[in-house]
DRENPA-3360 file (N, C-alpha, C; in nm, 2 decimals, always signed):
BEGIN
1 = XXXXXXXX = +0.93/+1.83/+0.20/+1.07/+1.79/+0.20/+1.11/+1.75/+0.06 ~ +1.25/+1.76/+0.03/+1.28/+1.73/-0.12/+1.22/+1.57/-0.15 ~ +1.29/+1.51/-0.04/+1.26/+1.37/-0.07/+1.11/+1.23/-0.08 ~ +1.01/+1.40/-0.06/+0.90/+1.40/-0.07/+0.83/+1.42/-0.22 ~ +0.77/+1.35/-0.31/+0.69/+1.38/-0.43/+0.54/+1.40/-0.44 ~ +0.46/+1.44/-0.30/+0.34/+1.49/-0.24/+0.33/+1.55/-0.12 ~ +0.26/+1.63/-0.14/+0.27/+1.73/-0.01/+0.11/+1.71/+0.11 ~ +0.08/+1.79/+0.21/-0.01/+1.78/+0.23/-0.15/+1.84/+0.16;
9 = XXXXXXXX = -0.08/+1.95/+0.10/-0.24/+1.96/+0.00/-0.25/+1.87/-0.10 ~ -0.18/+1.81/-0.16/-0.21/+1.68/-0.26/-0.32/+1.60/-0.22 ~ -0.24/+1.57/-0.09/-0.31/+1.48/+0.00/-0.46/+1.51/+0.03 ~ -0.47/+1.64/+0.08/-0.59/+1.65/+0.15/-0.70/+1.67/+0.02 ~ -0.65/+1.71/-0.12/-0.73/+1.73/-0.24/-0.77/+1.60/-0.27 ~ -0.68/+1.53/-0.25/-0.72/+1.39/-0.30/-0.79/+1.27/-0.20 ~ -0.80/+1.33/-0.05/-0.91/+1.24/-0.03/-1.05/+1.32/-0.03 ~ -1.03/+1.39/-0.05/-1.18/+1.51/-0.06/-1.25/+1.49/-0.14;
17 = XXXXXXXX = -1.12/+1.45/-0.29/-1.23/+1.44/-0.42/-1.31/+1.28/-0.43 ~ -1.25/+1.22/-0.32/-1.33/+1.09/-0.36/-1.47/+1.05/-0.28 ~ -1.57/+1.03/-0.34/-1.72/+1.03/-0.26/-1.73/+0.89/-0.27 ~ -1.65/+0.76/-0.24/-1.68/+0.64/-0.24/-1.56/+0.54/-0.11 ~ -1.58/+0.64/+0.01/-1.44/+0.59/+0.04/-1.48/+0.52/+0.15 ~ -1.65/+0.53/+0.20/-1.67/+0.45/+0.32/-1.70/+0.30/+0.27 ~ -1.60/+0.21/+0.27/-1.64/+0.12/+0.19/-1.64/-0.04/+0.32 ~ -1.70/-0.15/+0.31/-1.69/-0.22/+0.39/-1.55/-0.29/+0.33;
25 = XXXXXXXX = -1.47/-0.35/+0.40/-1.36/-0.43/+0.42/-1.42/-0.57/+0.40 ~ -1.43/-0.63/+0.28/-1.44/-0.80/+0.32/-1.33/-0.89/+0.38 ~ -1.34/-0.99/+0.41/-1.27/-1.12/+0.44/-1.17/-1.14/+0.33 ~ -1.21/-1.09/+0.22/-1.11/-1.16/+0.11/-1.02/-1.00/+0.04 ~ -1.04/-0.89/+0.08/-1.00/-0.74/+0.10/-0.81/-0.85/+0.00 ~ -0.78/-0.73/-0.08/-0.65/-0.75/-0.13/-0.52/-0.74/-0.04 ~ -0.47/-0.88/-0.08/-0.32/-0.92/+0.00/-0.41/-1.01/+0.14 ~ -0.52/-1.03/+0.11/-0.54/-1.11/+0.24/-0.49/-1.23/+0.24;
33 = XXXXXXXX = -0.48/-1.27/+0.19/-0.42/-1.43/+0.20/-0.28/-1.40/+0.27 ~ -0.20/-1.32/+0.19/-0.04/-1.29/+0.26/-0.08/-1.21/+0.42 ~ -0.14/-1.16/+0.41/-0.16/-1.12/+0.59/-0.24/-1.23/+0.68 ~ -0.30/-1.30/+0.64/-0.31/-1.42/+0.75/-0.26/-1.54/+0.74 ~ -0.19/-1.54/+0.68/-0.03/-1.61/+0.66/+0.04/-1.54/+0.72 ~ +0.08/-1.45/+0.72/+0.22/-1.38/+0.84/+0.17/-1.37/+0.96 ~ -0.02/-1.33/+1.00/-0.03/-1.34/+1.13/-0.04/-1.46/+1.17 ~ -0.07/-1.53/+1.12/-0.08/-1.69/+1.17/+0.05/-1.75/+1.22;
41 = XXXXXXXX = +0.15/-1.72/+1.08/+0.26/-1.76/+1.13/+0.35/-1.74/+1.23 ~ +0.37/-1.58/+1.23/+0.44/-1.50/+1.32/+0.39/-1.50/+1.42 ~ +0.25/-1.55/+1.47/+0.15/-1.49/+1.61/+0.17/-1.33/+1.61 ~ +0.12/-1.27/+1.51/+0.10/-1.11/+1.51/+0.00/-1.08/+1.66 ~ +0.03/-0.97/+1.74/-0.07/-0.93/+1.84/-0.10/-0.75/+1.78 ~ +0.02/-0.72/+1.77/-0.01/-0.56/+1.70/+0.08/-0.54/+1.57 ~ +0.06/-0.46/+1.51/+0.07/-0.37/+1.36/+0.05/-0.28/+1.35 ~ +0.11/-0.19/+1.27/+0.09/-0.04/+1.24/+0.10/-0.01/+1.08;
49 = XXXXXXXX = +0.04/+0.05/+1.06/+0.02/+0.07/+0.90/+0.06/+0.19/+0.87 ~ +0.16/+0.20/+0.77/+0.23/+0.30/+0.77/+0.14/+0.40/+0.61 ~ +0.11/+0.54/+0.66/+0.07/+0.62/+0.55/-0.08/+0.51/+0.53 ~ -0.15/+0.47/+0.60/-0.23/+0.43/+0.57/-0.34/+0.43/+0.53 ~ -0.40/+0.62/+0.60/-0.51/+0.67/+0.54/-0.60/+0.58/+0.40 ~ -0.70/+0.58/+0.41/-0.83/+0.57/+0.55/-0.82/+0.43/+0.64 ~ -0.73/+0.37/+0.61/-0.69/+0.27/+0.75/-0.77/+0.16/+0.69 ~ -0.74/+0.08/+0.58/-0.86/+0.00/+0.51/-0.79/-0.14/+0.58;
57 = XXXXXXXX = -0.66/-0.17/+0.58/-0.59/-0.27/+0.65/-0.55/-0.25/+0.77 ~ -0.55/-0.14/+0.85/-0.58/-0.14/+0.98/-0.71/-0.20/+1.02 ~ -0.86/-0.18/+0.89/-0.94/-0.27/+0.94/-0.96/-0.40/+0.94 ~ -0.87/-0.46/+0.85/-0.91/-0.59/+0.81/-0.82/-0.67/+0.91 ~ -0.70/-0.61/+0.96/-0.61/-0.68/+1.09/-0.69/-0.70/+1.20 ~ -0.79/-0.56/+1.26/-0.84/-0.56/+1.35/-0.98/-0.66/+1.31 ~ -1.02/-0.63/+1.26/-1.17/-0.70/+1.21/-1.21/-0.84/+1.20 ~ -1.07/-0.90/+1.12/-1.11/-1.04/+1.06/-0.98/-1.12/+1.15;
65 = XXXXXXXX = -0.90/-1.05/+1.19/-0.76/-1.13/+1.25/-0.72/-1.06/+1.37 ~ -0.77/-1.02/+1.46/-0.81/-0.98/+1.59/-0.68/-0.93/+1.64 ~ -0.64/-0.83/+1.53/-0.48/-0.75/+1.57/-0.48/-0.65/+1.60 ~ -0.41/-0.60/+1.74/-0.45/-0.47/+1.76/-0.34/-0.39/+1.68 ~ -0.45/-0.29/+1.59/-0.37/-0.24/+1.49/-0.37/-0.06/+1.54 ~ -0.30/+0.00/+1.44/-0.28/+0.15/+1.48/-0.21/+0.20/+1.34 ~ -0.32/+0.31/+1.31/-0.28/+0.37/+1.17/-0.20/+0.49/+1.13 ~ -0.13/+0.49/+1.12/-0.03/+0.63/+1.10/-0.03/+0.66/+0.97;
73 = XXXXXXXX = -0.04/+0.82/+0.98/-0.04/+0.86/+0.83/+0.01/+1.06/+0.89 ~ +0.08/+1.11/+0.80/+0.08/+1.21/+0.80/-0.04/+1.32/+0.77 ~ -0.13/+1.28/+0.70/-0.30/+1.34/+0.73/-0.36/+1.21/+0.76 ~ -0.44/+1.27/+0.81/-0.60/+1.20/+0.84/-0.70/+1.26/+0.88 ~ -0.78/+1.22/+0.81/-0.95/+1.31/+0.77/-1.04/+1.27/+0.89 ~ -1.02/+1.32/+0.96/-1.14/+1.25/+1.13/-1.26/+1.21/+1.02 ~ -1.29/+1.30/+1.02/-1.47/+1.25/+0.93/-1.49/+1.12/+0.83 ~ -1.41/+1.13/+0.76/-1.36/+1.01/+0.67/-1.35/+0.87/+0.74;
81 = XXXXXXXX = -1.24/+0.88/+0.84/-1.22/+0.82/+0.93/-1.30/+0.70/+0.99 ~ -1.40/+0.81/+1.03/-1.49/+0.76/+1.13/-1.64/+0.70/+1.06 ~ -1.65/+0.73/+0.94/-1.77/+0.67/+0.85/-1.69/+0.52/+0.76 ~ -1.60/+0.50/+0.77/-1.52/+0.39/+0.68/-1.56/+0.29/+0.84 ~ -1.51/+0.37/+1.00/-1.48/+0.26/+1.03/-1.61/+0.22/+1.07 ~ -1.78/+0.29/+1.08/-1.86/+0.27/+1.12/-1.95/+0.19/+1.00 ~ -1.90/+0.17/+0.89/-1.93/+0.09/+0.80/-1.89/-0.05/+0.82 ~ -1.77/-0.04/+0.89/-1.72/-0.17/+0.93/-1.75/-0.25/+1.06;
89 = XXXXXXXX = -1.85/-0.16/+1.12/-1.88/-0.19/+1.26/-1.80/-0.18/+1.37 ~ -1.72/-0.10/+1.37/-1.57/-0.03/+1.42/-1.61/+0.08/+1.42 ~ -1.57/+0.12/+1.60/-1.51/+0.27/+1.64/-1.41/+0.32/+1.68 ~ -1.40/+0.46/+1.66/-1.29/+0.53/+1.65/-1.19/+0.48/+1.75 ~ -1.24/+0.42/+1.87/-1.18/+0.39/+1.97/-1.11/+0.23/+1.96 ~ -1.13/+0.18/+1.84/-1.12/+0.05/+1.84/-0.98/+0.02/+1.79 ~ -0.97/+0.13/+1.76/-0.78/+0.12/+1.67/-0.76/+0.22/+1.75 ~ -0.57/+0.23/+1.75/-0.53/+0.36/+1.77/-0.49/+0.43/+1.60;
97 = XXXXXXXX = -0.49/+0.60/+1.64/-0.44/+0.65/+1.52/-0.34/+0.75/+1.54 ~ -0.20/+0.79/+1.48/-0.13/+0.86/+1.49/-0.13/+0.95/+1.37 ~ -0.11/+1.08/+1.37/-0.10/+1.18/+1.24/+0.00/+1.26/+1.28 ~ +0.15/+1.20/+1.20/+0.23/+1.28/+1.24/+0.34/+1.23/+1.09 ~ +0.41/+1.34/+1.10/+0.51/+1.33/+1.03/+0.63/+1.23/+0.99 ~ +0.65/+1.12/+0.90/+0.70/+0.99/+0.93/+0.89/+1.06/+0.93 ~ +0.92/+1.19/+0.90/+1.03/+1.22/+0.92/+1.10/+1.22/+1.03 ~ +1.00/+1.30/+1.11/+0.97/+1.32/+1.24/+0.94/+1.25/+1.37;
105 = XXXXXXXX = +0.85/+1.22/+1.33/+0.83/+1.13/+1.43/+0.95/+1.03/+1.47 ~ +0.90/+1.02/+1.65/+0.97/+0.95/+1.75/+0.91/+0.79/+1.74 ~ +0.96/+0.75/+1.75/+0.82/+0.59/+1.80/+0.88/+0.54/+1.95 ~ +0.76/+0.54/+1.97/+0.83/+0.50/+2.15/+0.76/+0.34/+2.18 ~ +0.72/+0.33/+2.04/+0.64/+0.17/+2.04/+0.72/+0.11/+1.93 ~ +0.69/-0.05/+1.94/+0.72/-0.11/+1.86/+0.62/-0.20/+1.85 ~ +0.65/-0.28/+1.72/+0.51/-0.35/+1.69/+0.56/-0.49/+1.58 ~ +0.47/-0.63/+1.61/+0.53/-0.72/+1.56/+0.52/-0.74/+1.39;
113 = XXXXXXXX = +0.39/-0.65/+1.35/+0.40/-0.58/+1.27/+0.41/-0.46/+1.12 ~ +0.52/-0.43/+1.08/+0.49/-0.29/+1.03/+0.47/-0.26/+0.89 ~ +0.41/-0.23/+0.83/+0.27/-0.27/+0.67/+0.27/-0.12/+0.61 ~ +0.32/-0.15/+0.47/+0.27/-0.01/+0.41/+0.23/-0.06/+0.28 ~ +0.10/-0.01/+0.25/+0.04/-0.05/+0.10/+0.02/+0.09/-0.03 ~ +0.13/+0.08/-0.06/+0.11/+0.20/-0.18/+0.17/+0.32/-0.09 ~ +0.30/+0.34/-0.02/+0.36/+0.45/+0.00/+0.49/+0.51/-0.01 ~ +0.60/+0.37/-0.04/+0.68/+0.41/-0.01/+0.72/+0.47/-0.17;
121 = XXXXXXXX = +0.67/+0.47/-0.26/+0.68/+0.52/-0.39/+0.68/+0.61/-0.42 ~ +0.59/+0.68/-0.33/+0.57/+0.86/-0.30/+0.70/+0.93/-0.25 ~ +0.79/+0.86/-0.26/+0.95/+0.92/-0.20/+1.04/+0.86/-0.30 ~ +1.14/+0.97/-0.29/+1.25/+0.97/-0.41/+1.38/+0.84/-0.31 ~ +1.36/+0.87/-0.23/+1.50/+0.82/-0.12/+1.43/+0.67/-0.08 ~ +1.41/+0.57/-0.17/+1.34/+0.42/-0.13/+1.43/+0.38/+0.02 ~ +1.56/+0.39/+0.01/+1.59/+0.32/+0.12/+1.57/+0.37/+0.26 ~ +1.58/+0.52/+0.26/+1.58/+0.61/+0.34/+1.40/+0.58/+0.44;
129 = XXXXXXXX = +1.33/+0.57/+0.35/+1.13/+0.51/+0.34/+1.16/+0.40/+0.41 ~ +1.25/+0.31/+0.35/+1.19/+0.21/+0.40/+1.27/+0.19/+0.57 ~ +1.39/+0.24/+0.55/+1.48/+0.26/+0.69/+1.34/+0.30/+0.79 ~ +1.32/+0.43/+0.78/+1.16/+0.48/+0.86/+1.08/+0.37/+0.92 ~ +1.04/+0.24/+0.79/+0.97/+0.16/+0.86/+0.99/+0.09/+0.94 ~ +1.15/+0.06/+1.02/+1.22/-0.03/+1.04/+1.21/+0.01/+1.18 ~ +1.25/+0.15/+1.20/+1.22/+0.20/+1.35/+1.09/+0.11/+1.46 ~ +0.96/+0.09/+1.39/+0.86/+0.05/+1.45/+0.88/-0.07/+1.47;
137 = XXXXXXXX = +0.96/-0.15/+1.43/+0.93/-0.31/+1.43/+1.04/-0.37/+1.56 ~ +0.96/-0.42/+1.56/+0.99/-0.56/+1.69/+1.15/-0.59/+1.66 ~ +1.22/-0.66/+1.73/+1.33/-0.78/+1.70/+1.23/-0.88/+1.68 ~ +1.29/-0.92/+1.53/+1.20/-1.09/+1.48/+1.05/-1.01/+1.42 ~ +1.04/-0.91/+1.42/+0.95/-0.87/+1.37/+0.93/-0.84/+1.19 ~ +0.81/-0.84/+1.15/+0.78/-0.90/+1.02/+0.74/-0.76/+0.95 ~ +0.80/-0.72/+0.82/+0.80/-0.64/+0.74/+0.72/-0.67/+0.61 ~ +0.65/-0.57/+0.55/+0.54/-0.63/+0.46/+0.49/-0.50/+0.39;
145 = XXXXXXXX = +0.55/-0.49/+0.29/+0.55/-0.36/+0.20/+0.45/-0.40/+0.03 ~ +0.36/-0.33/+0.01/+0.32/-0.34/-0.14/+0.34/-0.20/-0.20 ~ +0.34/-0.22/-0.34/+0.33/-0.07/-0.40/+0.32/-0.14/-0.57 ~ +0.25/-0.03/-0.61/+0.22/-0.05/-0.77/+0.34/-0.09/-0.81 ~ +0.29/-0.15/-0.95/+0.40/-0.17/-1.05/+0.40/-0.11/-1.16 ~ +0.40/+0.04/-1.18/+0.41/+0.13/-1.30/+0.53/+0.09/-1.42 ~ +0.61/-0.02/-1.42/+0.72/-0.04/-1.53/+0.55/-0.15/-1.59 ~ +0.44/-0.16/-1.62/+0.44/-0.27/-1.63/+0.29/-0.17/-1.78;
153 = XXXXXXXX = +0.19/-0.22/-1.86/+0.07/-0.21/-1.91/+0.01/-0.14/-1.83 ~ +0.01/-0.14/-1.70/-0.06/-0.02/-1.63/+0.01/+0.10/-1.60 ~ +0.15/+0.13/-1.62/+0.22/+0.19/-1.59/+0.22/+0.30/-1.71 ~ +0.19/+0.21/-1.83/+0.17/+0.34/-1.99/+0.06/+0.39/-1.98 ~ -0.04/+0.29/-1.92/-0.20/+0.33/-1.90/-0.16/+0.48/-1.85 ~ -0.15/+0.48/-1.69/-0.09/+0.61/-1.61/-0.02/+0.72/-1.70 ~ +0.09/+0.70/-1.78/+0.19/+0.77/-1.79/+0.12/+0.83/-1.93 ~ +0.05/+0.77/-2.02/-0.03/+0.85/-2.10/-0.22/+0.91/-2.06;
161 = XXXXXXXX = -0.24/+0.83/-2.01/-0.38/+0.91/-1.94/-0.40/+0.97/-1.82 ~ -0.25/+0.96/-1.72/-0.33/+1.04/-1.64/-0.17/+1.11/-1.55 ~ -0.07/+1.15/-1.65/+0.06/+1.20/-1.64/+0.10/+1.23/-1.49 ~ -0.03/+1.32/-1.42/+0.04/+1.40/-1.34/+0.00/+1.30/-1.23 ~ -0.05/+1.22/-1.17/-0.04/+1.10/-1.11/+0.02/+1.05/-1.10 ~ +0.11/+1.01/-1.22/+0.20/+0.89/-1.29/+0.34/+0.98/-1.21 ~ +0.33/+1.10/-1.22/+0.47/+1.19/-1.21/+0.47/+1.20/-1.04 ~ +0.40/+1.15/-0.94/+0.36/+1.13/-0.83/+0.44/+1.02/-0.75;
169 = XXXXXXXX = +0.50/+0.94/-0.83/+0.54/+0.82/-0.82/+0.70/+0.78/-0.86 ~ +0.77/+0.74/-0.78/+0.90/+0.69/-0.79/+0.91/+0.55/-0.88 ~ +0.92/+0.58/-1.04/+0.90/+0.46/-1.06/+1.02/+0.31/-1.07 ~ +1.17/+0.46/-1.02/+1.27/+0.36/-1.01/+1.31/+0.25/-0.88 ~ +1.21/+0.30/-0.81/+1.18/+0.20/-0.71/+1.10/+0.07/-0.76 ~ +1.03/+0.06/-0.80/+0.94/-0.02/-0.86/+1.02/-0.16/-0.93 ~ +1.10/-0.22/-0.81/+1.17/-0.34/-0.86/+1.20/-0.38/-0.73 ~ +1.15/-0.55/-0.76/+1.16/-0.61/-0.64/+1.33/-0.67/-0.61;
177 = XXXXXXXX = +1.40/-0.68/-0.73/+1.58/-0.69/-0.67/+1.58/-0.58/-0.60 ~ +1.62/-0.51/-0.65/+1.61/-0.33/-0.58/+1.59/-0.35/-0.43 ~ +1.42/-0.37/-0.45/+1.41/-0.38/-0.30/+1.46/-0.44/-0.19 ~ +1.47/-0.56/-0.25/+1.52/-0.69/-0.18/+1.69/-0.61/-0.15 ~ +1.75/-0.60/-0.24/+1.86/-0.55/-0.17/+1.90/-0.46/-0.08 ~ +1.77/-0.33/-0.08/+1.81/-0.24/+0.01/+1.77/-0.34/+0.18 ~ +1.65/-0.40/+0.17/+1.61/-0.46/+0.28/+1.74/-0.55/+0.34 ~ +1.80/-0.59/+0.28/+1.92/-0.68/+0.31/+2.03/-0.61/+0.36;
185 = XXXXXXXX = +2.06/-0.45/+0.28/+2.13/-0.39/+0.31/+2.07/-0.36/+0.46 ~ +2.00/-0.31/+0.54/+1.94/-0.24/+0.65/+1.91/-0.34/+0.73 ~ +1.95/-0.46/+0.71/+1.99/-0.56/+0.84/+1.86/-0.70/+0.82 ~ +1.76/-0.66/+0.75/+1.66/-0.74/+0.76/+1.70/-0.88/+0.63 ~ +1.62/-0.98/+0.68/+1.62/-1.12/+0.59/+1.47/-1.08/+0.52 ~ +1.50/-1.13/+0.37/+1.38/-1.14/+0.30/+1.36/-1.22/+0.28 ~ +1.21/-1.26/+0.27/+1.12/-1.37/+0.28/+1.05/-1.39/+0.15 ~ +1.03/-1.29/+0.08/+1.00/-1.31/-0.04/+1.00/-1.17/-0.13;
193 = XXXXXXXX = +0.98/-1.11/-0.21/+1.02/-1.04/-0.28/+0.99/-1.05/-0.47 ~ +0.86/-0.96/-0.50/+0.85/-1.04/-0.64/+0.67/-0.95/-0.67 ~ +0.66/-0.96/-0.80/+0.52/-0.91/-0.88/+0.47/-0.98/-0.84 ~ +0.36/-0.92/-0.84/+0.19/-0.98/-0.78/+0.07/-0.95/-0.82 ~ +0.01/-1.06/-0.87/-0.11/-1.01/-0.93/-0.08/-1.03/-1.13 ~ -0.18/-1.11/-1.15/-0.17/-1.15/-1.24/-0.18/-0.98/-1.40 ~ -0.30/-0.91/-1.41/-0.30/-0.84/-1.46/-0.42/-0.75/-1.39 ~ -0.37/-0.62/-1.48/-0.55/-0.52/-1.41/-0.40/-0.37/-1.46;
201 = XXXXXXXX = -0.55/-0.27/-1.45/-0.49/-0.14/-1.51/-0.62/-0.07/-1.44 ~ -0.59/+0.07/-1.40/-0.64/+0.14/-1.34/-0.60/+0.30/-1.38 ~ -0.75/+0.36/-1.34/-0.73/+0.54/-1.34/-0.77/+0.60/-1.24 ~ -0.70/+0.67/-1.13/-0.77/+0.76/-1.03/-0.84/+0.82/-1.12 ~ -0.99/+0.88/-1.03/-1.05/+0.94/-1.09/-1.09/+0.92/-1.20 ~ -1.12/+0.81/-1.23/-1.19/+0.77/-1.39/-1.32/+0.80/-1.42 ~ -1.38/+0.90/-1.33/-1.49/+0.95/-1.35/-1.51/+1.06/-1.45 ~ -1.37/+1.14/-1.41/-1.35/+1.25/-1.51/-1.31/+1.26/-1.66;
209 = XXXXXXXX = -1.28/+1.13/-1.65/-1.20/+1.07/-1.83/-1.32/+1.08/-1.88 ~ -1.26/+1.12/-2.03/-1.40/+1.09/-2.17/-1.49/+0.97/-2.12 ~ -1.56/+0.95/-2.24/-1.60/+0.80/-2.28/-1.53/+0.71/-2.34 ~ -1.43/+0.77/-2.44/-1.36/+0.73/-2.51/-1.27/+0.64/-2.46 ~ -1.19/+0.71/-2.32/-1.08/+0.73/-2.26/-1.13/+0.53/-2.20 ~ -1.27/+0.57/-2.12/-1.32/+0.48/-2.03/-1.33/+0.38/-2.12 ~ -1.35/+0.38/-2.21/-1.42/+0.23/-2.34/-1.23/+0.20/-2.38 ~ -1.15/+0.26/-2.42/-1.03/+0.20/-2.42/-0.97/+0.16/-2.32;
217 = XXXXXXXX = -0.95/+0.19/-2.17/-0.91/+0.13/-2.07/-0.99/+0.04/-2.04 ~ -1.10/+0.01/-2.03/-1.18/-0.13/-2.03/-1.14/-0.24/-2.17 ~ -1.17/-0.17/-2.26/-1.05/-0.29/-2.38/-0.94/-0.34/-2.30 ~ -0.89/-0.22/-2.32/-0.68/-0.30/-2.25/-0.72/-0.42/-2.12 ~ -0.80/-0.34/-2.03/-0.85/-0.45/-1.90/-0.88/-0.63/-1.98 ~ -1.03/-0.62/-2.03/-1.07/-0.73/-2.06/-0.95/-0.83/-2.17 ~ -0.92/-0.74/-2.24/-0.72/-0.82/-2.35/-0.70/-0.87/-2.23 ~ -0.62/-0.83/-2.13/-0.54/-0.85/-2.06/-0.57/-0.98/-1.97;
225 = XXXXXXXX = -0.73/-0.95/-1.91/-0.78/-1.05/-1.83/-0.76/-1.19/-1.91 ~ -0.82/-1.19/-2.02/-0.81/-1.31/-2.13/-0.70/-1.40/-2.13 ~ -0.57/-1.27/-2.16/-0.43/-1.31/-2.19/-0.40/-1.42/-2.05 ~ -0.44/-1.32/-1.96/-0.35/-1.38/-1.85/-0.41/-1.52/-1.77 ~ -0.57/-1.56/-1.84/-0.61/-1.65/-1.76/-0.58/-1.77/-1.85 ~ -0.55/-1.76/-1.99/-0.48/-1.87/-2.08/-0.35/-1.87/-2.00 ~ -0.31/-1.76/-1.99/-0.12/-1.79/-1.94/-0.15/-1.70/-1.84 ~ -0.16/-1.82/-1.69/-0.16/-1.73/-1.58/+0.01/-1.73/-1.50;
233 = XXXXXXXX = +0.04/-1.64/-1.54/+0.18/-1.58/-1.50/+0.18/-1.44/-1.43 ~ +0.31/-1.44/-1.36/+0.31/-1.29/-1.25/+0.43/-1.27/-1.32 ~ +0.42/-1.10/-1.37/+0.57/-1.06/-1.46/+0.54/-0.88/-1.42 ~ +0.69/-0.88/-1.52/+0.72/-0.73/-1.45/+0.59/-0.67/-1.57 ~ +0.59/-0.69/-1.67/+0.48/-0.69/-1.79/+0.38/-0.63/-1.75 ~ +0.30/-0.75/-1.69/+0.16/-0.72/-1.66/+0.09/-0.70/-1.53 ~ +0.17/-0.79/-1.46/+0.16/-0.75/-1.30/+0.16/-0.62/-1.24 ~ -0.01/-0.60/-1.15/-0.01/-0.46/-1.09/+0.06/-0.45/-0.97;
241 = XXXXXXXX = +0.11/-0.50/-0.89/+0.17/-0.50/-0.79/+0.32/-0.57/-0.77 ~ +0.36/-0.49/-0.66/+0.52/-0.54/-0.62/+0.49/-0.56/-0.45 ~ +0.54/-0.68/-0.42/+0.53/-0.75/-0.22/+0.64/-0.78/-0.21 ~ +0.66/-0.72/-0.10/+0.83/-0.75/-0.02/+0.79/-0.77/+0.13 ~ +0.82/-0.88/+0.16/+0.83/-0.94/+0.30/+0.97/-0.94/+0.35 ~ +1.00/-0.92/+0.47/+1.12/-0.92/+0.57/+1.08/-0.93/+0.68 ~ +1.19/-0.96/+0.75/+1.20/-1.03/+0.88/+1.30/-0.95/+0.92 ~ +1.32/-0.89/+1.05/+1.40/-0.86/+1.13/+1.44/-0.96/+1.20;
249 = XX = +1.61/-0.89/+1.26/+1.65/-1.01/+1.34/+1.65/-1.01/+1.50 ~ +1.63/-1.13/+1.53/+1.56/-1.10/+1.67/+1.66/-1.11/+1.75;
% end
């Protein structure tokens, strides 16, 4: 679809190329603090993770915070799948999973609540993405969206080392007013809205970069670490991530 900027062979190239994906889930797994804070608070019972392939917070809901969760993604790798969750001591039976088209698709469920980490960026139409997510959620139910922050040190990292990834990505989404106002616009209250994460920079596939490539992205890393733990601050700058929490109304 136009308002698509990956397709399914993207997709399926890119979980194929990666040989590190059965990984365990810890206790302290990224954004954990903010997800057992909303389950706590909200008394979460179910969740759905939207584009969530390989379902790494579908496990950590189900695993550490006893939510029955259910992973939607337009692909999903059974085999993949099923060695991430047996890593985790989880079977295939233990979550539900849906593989269907987020255009498309009907939802005949609703859920208290509905999580996407690193997807709605992959679309040109932010509001349109995030409308989609809205379908699934409860009245009073709790919204909870991440996605990179490419305006930021990691964003030039991308946009000069690894272009056609960087060009993958909607980066005029990548602002939390923005967001906050579409969410407001589409009926929901926001709860918070804002960068996250002090600093860090990253390469898919950094296996394939030089040496060169790898010894200067580890520079920029360790600067940055330094910088930020004298002045620990969250900015559009250096912060890798963007969280948007919402609430529907009940």
């Amino acid at each position: 679809m136009a308002n698509e900027l990956t397709d399914r062979e993207f997709w399926t190239n890119y979980w194929e190329s990666k040989t590190d994906l059965a990984i365990e889930i810890d206790n302290d797994y990224l954004f954990h603090k903010q997800l057992e804070t909303i389950v706590k608070r909200d008394k979460i019972s179910t969740a759905i993770e939207l584009g969530g392939f390989p379902g790494y917070y579908t496990i950590f809901l189900k695993k550490y915070l006893g939510v029955s969760s259910t992973l939607f993604d337009y692909f999903v790798h059974t085999d993949i799948l099923k060695k991430v969750l047996a890593k985790n001591q989880l079977n295939i039976d233990e979550i539900s999973v849906i593989e269907s088209d987020l255009f498309t698709y009907q939802s005949t469920k609703n859920y208290d609540l509905v999580l996407s980490c690193g997807l709605i960026e992959h679309f040109q139409d932010t509001k349109d993405i995030i409308k989609r997510h809205i379908q699934f959620l409860k009245p009073g139910g709790t919204l909870f969206i991440t996605l990179p922050n490419f305006r930021s040190v990691n964003g030039w990292v991308q946009r000069n080392f690894d272009l056609e990834n960087y060009g993958k990505h909607n980066i005029d989404c990548m602002d939390p007013a923005l967001l906050s106002k579409i969410c407001t616009e589409l009926g929901l209250k926001v709860k918070q809205a804002g960068y996250w994460g002090r600093y860090s920079v990253w390469l898919e596939n950094k296996s394939q970069k030089s040496m060169l490539t790898k010894v200067f992205i580890k520079t920029i890393w360790y600067a940055g670490k330094i910088f930020t733990k004298v002045i620990p601050i969250e900015s559009r700058l250096l912060s890798p991530y963007i969280i948007i929490e919402a609430k529907s109304i009940s």
